[in-house]
C-alpha atoms as a printed R data frame, in Angstrom:
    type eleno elety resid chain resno       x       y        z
1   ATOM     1    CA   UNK     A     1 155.427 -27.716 -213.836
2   ATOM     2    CA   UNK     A     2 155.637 -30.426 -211.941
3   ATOM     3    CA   UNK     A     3 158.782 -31.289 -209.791
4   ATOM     4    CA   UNK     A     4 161.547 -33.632 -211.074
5   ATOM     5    CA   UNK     A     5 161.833 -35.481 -207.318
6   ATOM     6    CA   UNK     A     6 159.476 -37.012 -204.838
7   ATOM     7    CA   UNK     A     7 161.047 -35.832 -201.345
8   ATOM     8    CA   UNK     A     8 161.221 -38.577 -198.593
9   ATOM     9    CA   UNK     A     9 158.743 -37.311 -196.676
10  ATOM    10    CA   UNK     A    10 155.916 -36.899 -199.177
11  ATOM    11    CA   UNK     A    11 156.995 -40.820 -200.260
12  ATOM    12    CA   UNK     A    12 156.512 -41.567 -196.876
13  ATOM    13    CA   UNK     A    13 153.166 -40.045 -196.108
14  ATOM    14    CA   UNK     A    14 151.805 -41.385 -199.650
15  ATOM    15    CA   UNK     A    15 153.116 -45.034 -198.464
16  ATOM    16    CA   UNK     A    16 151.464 -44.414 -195.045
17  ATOM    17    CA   UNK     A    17 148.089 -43.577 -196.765
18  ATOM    18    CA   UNK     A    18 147.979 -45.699 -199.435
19  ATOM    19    CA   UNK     A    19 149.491 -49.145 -198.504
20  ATOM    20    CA   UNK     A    20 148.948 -49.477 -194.600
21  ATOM    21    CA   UNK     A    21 145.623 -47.978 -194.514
22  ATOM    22    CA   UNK     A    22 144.289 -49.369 -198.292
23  ATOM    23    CA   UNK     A    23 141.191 -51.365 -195.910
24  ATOM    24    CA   UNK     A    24 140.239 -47.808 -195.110
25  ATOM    25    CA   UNK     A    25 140.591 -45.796 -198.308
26  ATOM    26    CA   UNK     A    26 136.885 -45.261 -199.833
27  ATOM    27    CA   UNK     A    27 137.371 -46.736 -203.820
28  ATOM    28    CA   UNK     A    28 133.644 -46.630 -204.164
29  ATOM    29    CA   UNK     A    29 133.702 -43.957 -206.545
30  ATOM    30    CA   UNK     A    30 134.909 -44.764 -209.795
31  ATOM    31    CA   UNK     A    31 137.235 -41.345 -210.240
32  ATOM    32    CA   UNK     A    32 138.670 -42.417 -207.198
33  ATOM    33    CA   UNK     A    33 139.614 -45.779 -208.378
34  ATOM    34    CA   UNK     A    34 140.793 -43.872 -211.205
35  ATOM    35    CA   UNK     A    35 143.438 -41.646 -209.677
36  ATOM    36    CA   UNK     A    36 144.447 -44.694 -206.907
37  ATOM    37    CA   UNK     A    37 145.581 -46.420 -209.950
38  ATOM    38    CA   UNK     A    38 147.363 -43.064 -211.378
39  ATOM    39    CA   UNK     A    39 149.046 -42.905 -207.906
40  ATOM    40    CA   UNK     A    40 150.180 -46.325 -208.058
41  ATOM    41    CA   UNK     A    41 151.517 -46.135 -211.078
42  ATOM    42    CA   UNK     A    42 153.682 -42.854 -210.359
43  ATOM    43    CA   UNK     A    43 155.125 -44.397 -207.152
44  ATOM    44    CA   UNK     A    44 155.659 -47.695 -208.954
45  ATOM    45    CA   UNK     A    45 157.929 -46.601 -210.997
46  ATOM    46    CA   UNK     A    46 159.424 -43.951 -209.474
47  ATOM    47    CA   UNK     A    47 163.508 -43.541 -208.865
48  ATOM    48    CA   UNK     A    48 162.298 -41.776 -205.849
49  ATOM    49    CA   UNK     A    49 160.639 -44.543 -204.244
50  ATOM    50    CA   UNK     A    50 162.270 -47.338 -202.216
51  ATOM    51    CA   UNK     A    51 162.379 -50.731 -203.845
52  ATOM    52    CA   UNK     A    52 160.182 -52.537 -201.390
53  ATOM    53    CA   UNK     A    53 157.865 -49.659 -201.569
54  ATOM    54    CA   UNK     A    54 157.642 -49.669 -205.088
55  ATOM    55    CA   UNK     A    55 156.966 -53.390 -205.135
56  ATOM    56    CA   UNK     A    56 153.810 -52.771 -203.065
57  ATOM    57    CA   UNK     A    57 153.195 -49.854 -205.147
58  ATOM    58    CA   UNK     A    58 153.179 -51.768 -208.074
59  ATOM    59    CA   UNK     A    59 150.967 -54.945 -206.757
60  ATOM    60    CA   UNK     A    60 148.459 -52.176 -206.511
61  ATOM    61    CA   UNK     A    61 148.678 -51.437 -209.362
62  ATOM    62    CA   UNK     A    62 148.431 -54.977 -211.023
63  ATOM    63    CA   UNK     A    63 145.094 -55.161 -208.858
64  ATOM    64    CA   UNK     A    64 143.491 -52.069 -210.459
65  ATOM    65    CA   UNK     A    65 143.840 -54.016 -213.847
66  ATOM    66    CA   UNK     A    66 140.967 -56.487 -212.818
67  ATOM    67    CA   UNK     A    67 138.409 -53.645 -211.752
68  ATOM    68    CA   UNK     A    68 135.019 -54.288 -212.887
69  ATOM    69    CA   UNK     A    69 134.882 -50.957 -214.642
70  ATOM    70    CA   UNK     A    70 136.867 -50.786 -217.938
71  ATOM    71    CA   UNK     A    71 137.673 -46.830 -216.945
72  ATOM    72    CA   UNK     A    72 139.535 -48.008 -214.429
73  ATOM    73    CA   UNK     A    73 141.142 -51.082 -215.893
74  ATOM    74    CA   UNK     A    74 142.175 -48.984 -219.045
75  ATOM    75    CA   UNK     A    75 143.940 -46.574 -216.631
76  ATOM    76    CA   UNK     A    76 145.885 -49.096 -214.942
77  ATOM    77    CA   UNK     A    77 146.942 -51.168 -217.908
78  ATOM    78    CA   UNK     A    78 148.153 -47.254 -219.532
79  ATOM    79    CA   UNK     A    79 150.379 -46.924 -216.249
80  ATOM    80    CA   UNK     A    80 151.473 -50.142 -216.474
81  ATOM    81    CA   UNK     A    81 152.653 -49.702 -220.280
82  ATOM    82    CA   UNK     A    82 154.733 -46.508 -218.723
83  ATOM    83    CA   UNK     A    83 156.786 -49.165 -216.686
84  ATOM    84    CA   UNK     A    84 160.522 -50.085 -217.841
85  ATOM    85    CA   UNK     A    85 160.606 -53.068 -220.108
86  ATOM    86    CA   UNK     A    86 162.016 -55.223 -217.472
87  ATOM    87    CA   UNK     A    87 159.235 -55.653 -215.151
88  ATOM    88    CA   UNK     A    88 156.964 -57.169 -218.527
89  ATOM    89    CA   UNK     A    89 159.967 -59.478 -219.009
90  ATOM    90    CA   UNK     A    90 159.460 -61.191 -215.345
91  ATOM    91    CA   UNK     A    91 155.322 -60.035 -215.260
92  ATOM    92    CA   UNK     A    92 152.658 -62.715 -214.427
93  ATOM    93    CA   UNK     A    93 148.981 -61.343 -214.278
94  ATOM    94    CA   UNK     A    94 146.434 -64.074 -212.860
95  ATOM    95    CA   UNK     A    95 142.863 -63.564 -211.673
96  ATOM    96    CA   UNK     A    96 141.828 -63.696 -208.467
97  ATOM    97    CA   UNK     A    97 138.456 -65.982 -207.546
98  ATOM    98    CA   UNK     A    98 137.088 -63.076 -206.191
99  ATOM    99    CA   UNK     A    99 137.913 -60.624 -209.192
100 ATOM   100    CA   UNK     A   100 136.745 -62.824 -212.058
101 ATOM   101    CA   UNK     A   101 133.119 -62.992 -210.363
């Protein structure tokens, strides 16, 4: 079973990994876009989670939905739909020029 709570430290390290070194994180592998957007999508939304570092969290996220490969967009949008109701109510998805290409 998993555990209720995210301690600080694991937060931390997770933050550390995923958000300050994202330019060095390999996402060549589709799996592995896969489970970055599963990550995202825990930390998002988690009570755990500090609201700044949920927020980058969560941009993440919203970038996983414009993956060329619908695996990985699926996955994304299906965290996404986990989220609280409020964050749809104030939501704006737009394309990027590089994305859309």
């Amino acid at each position: 079973k998993l555990a209720t709570t995210i301690p600080s430290e694991v937060v931390g390290e997770i933050h550390s990994v995923v958000v300050q070194k994202f330019s060095k994180l390999s996402l060549d592998d589709t799996l592995a876009r896969v489970y970055f957007a599963r990550i995202c999508g825990t930390m998002a939304f988690s009570p755990d989670v500090s609201s700044s570092q949920q927020e980058e969290f969560y941009a993440l996220l919203c970038s996983c939905v414009v993956d060329s490969n619908p695996r990985v967009w699926m996955e994304a949008v299906h965290c996404l739909a986990k989220g609280p109701w409020r964050k749809f109510e104030t939501m704006t998805v737009t394309t990027r020029e590089s994305a859309a290409q």
